[in-house]
C-alpha positions in Angstrom: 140.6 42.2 149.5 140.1 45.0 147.0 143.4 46.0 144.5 143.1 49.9 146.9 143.9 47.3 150.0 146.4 45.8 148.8 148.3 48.6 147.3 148.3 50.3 150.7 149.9 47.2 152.4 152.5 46.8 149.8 153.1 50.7 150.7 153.2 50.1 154.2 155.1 46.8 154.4 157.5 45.8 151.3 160.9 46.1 151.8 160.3 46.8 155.8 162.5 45.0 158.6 160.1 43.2 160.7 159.5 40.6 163.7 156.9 38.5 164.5 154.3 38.6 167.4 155.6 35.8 169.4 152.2 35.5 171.3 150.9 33.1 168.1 152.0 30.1 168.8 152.8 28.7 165.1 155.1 32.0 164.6 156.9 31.5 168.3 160.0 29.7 165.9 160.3 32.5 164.3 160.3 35.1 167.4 164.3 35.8 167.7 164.6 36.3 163.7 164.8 39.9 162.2 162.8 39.2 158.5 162.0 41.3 155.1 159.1 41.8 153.7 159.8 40.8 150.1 155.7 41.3 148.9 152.2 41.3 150.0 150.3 38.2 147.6 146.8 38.6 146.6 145.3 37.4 149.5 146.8 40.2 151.4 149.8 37.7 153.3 153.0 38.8 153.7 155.9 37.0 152.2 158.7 37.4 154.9 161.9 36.5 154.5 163.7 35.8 157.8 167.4 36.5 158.7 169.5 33.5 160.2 169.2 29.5 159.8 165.8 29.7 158.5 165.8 32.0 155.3 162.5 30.4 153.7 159.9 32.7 152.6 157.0 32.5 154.9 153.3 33.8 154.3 152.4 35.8 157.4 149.6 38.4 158.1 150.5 42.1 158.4 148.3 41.9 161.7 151.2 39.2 163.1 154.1 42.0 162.2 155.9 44.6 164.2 157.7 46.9 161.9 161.2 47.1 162.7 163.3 50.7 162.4 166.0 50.4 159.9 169.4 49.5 160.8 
């Protein structure tokens, strides 16, 4: 993933309320919880950081997220 790429994901997504799709099965867990987007890695993952019980940082990709308005 070239630097351009990432830069326009780290536009689109840092600091953005999201949820998961809950149609992948290893994310289903995670289905009810609101997260943040704290970065997007080299690789081009997202590191979400969920709201709730679970507050670990999880590496997710953008294609798996559904931006969430603002409260």
């Amino acid at each position: 993933m070239s630097a351009k790429d990432l830069e326009k994901l780290r536009r689109l997504y840092v600091g953005k309320r999201v949820r998961v799709d809950a149609r992948r099965p290893e994310l289903v867990r995670l289905a009810d919880l609101p997260g943040r987007v704290v970065t997007i890695n080299g690789n081009g993952q997202a590191l979400v950081q969920f709201e709730g019980a679970d507050q670990g940082w999880h590496d997710i990709a953008p294609e798996f997220l559904k931006l969430e308005p603002s409260p």
